[in-house]
N, C-alpha and C positions, 0 to 999 in steps of 0.2 A: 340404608334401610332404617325407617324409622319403624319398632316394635312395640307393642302392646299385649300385654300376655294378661289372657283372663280366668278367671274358675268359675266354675258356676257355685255360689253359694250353698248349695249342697255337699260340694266337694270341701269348702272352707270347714264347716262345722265337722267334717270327720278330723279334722287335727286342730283345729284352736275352734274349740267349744263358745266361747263367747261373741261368736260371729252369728250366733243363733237368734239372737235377739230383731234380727233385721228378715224382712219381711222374703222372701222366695216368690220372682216373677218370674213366669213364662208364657212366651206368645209364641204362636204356631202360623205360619206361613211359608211360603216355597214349597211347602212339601216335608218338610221336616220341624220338628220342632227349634226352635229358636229361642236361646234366653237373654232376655234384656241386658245384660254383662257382655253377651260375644257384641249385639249391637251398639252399645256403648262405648266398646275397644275397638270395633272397625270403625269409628267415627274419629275415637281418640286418635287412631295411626294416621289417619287419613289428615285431619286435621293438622298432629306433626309435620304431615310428609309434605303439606303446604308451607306451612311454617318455613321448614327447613329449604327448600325450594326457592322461597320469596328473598331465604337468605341469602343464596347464592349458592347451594350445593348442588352438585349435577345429578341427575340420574338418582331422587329419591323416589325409595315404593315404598309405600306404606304395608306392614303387615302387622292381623291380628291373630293371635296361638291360645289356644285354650289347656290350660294348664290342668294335671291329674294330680297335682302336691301344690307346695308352696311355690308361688311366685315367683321370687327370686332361681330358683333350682330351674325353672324353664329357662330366666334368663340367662344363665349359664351354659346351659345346654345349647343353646340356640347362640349363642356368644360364640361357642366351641365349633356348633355343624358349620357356621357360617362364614369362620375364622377371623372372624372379627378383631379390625387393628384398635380400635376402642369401644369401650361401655358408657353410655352416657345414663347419666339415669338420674334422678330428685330427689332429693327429701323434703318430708312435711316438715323437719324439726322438729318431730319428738323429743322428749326426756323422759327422764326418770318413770313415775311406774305408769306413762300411757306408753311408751315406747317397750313396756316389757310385756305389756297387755295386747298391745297391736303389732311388736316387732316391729322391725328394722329392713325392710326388702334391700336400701340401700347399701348396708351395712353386711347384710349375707353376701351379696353381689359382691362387695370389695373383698370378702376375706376368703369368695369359694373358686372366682374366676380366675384362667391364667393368666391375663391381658389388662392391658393398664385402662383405668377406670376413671371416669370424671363424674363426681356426685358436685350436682347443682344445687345449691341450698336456695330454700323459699326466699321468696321477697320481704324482706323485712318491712315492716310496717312505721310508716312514718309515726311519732309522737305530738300529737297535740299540745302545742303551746297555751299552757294557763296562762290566764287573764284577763 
């Protein structure tokens, strides 16, 4: 299963306040209201579950969860109902004080779940040779 756990930006700003600065969208269709994050994250999963798929795994579905807290604590949660034999999950490579200003999803995920974890770190960026 490849997962995508999202909040609505409303939800962010009730626990880490400086999420407030970023704009609040919502679009209305089906019959229900819909925010541009769940459709982002059913694009994301879906996207993976390609990815993963083309790699050669069997039987991927994509799924996207709409989180009432932080991130990561969904992931866990959902790690646990699902019993999931691994976590795979990113980091942007934060440090120092953008990583304590934005947090660590990665980094919660490793230290709260009971299962063994694989954090994928960013593609390093090649270095331009002077001259």
């Amino acid at each position: 299963m490849i997962l995508t756990v999202w909040e609505p930006l409303l939800t962010q700003i009730t626990w880490a306040p400086i999420a407030a600065a970023a704009p609040v969208i919502m679009q209305t269709g089906g019959g229900r209201d819909q925010f541009e994050e769940e459709q982002h994250a059913q694009l994301l999963a879906a996207k993976g579950a390609e990815f993963a798929t083309g790699a050669g795994l069997p039987d991927v579905t994509p799924r996207a969860e709409r989180s009432g807290g932080p991130v990561w604590a969904a992931i866990v949660d959902i790690a646990a109902e699902l019993d999931a034999s691994l976590v795979v999950t990113g980091s942007r490579g934060l440090s120092g004080a953008r990583s304590v200003l934005l947090g660590s999803t990665s980094t919660r995920v490793l230290h709260h779940v009971d299962r063994p974890v694989l954090i994928v770190p960013p593609v390093a960026e090649k270095k331009k040779k002077k001259g």
